[in-house]
MARDREN-630218 format. One record per residue (C-alpha): residue number from 1; residue in one letter; x, y, z. Coordinates in steps of 0.25 Angstrom, whole numbers. Example, Ala and Ser with C-alpha at 12.3 -4.5 7.8 and 13.67 -1.06 7.14 Angstrom:
{1,A,{49,-18,31}} {2,S,{55,-4,29}} 
% end
This chain:
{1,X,{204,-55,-110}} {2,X,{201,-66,-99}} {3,X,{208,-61,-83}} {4,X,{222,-69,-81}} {5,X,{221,-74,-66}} {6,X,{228,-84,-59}} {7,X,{227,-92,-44}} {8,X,{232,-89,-31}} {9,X,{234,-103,-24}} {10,X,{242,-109,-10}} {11,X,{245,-122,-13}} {12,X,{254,-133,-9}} {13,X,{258,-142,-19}} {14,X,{256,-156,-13}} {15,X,{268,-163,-19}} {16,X,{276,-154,-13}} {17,X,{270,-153,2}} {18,X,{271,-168,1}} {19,X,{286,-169,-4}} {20,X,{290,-158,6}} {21,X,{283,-166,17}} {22,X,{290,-180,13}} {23,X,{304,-172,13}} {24,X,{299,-169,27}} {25,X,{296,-182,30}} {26,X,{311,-188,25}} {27,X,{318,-177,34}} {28,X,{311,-180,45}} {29,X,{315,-193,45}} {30,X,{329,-191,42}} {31,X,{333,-179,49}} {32,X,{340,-184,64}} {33,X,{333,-173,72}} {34,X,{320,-180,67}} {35,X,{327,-194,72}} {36,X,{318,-199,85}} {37,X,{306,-187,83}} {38,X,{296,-198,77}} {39,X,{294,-185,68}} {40,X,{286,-186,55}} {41,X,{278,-179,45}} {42,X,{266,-183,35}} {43,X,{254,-179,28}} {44,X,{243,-181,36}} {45,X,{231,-179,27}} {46,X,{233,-165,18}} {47,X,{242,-160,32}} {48,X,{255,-165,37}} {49,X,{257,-170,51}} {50,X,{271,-167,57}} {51,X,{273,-178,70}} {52,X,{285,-177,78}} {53,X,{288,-180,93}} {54,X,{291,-167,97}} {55,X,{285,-152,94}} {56,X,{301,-148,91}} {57,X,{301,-160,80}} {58,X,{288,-158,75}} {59,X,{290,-144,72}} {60,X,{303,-147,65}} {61,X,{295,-156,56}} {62,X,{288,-147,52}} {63,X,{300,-137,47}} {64,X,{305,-149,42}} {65,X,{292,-149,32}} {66,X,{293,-134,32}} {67,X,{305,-134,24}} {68,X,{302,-144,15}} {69,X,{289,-138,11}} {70,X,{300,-124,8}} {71,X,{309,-132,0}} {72,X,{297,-138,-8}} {73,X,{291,-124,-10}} {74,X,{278,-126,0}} {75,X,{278,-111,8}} {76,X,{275,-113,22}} {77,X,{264,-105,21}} {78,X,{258,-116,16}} {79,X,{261,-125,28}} {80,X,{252,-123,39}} {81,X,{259,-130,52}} {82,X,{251,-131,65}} {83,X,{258,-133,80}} {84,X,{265,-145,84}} {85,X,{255,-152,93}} {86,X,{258,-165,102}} {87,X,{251,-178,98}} {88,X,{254,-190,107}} {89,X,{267,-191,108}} {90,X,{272,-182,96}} {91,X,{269,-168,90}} {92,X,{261,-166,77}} {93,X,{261,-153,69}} {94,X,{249,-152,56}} {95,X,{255,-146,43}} {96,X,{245,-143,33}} {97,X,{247,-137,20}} {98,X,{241,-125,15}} {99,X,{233,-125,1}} {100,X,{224,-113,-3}} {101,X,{222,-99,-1}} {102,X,{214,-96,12}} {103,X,{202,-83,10}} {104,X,{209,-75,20}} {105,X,{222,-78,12}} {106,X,{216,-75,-2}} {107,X,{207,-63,3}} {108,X,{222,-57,7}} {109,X,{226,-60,-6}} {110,X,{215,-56,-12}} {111,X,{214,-41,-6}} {112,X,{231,-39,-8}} {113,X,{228,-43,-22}} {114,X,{218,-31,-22}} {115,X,{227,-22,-16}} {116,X,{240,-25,-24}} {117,X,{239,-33,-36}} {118,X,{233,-24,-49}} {119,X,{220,-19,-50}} {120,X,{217,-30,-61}} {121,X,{219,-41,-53}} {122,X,{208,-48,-47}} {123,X,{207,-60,-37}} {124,X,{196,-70,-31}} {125,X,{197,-82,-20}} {126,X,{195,-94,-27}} {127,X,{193,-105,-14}} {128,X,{208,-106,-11}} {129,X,{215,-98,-20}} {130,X,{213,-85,-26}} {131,X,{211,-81,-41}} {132,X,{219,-69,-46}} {133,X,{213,-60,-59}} {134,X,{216,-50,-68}} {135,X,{216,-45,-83}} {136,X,{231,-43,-82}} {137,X,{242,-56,-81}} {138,X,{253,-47,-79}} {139,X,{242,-39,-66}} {140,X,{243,-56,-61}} {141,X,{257,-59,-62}} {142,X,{260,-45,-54}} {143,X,{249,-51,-45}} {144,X,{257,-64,-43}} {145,X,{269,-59,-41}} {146,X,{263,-47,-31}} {147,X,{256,-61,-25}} {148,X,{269,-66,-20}} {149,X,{275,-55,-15}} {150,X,{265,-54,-5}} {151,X,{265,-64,8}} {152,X,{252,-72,11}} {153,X,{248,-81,21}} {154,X,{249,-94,9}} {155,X,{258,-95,-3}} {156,X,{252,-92,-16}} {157,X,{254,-98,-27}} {158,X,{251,-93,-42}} {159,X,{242,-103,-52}} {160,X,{232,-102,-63}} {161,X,{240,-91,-70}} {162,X,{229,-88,-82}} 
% end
């Protein structure tokens, strides 16, 4: 019999970054602590640029778009944020979103999978996400679920289930 295996992935579903930053956006503009701030958010290429005319607002931007990327299930571990830094007259923070499974990060996986998932269970680094191997489906669901019990530095999602 052929091995089962299935994929460890970090992605963000597009649709949803998008929705969440447009919910951003329609806050920003309504809320009346936002009145007077010239705040705004948008995509700026793949990343979104956070302008504001002060650090204070421009930070508060950004948990604006922190909890709708929550309530659309994006984890913010998959947000990477940078400093609030001054442009002209205003404050500008860089958002990008995190997609793929860095080395380190899957060489971490990699070595706890070896020292806690079954002996049967096997799994190589495929570029950005990581393939996971064994004989056994019942050895990859306990995998799976041993998978999201531990904390790493991205969320993992599970795909490819075969």
């Amino acid at each position: 019999m052929a091995d089962s295996s299935f994929d460890v992935v970090s992605k963000v579903d597009k649709m949803e970054a998008e929705n969440a930053l447009n919910q951003a956006a329609k806050e920003i503009e309504q809320r009346y602590d936002f009145k007077g701030a010239d705040a705004s958010i948008a995509f700026s290429g793949e990343d979104v640029l956070i302008k504001a005319n002060s650090e204070e607002r421009a930070k508060a931007v950004l948990d604006v778009l922190q909890s709708k990327a929550i309530k659309r299930n994006i984890s913010l571990k998959s947000l990477d944020a940078g400093d609030p830094y001054p442009s002209g007259k205003e404050y500008r923070i860089e958002v990008k979103f995190k997609n793929g499974i860095e080395q380190d990060v899957a060489k971490k996986i990699g070595a706890f999978l070896r020292a806690n998932a079954p002996k049967s269970v096997k799994s190589q680094i495929q570029g950005d996400e990581l393939r996971v191997s064994s004989k056994s489906r019942d050895d990859l669901q306990n995998t799976i679920q041993l998978l999201k019990g531990e904390e790493f530095d991205v969320p993992l999602q599970f795909i490819n289930f075969r």
